[in-house]
N, C-alpha and C positions, 0 to 999 in steps of 0.2 A: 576282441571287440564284439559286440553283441550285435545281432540282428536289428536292431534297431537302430543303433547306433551308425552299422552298415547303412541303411538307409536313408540314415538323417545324413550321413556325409556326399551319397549319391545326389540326393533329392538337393544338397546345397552345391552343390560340383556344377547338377544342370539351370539353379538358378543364377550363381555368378558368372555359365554361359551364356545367361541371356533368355535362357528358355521361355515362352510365357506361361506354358503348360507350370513346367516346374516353380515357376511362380506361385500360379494361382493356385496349385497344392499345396505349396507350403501355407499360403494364405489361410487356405481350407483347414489346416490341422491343427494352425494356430491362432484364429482370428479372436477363437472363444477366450482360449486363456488369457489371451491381451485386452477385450474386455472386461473378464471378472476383476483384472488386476487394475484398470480404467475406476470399474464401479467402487471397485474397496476403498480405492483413493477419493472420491472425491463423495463429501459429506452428505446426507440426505437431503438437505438447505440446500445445498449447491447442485443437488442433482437437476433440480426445478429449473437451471440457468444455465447447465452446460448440456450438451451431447452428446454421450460415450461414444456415438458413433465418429464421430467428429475428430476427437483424441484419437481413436486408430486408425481414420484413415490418415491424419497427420503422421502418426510413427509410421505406419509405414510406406508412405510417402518420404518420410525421412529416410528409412531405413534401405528402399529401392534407389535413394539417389545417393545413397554413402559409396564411397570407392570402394571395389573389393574387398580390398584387401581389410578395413573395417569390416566389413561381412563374412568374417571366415570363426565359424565356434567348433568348438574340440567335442560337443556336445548338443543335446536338445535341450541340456537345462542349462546351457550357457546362453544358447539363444531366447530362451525365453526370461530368463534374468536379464538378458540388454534389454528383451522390448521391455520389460516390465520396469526397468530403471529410466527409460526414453517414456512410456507414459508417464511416468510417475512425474520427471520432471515437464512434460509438457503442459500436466495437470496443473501442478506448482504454481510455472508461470502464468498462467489463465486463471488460477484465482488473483494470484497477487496482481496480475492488470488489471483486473476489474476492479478488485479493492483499490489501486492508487487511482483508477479513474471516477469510482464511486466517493472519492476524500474530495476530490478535486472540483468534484459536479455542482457549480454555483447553483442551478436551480435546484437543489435539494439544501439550501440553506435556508433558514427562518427570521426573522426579526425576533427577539424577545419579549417583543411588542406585540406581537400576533394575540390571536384571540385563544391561541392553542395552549398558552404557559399560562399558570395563574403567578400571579405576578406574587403574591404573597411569599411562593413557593421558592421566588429569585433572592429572595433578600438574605442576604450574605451576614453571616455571625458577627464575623469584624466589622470594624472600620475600614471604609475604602478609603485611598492612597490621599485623597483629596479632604475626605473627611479629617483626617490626621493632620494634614500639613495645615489645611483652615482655621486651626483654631486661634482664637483671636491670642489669647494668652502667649503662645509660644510662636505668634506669627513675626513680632520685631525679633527676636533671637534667630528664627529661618532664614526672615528677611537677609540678617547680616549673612549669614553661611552659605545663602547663594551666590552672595558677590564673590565666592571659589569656584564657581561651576561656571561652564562656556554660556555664554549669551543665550543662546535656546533654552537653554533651565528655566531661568528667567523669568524670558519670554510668556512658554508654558506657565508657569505658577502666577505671572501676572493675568494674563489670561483666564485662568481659572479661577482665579479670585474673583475677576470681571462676570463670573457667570458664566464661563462659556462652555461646551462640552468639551468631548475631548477630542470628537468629530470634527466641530470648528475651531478647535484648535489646530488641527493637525492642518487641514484645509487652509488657514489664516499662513501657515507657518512653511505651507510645503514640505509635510512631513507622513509619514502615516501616521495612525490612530497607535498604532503596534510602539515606535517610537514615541509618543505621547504618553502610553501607559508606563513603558519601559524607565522613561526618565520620572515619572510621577511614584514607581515602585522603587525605583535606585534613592532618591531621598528622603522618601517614607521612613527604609530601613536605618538610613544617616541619624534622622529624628529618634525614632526608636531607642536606638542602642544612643 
């Protein structure tokens, strides 16, 4: 065993005593490497939003509250591949919370209506679902193949005949908009083919 080694086993003997001394050395010898491995992980974009400091003092936070016997490396490159595997994932999870919290953030949604879209720039290659099922030619032949579909099919396509969106349809019908499109896309494709 190497001198070193001798004393990374020492310096962990008097930290799983308890020591604080022996603590805040090891702290001291390691604090750096477990930030560089902090900074590599987490992107320049995200450096703007997180705080390296924040991710270490978390691991080791984690790492003074683990049980012993988790705390025992044959090495100093063993311990530093656990912190660096304990940031790396505490990085992980802190972006992906913020990303599923940044999906979720109703005030960061827009109307298409906003003054921000050019609306020319919305208009869809195809035909929308409505468009298709509308036409006047193929409307008696639809008409008939709805009476296979549950009453809300229906409903929906009489409604929309009537003019109405698909907002107020959904709202008339106690449905969401999502099922409103969902049934206006499933017999689009019926027609189609």
């Amino acid at each position: 065993m190497s001198k070193l080694e001798e004393e990374f086993h020492c310096l962990m003997q008097r930290v799983l005593a308890g020591s604080e001394e022996a603590a805040q050395e090891l702290f001291d010898n390691y604090a750096h490497i477990l930030l560089d491995a902090i900074r590599r992980r987490l992107s320049s974009r995200m450096r703007s939003k997180f705080d390296s400091q924040d991710f270490a003092q978390d691991v080791w936070a984690s790492f003074f509250a683990a049980s012993p016997d988790k705390r025992v490396f044959a090495s100093p490159h063993a311990l530093v591949a656990f912190l660096t595997h304990l940031a790396q994932n505490k990085v992980i999870d802190a972006v992906r919370q913020r990303g599923q919290a940044q999906k979720s953030d109703v005030d960061r949604e827009q109307s298409i209506d906003s003054q921000r879209f050019d609306q020319e720039q919305l208009v869809a290659d195809q035909a929308t679902a409505s468009q298709l099922l509308m036409n006047e030619e193929e409307w008696g032949e639809f008409h008939r193949r709805l009476r296979e579909h549950p009453p809300v099919y229906r409903r929906v396509f009489n409604l929309l005949r009537a003019g109405k969106t698909q907002l107020e349809i959904a709202e008339k019908l106690g449905v969401t908009p999502r099922t409103v499109r969902r049934i206006m896309w499933r017999l689009a494709r019926e027609t189609i083919s």
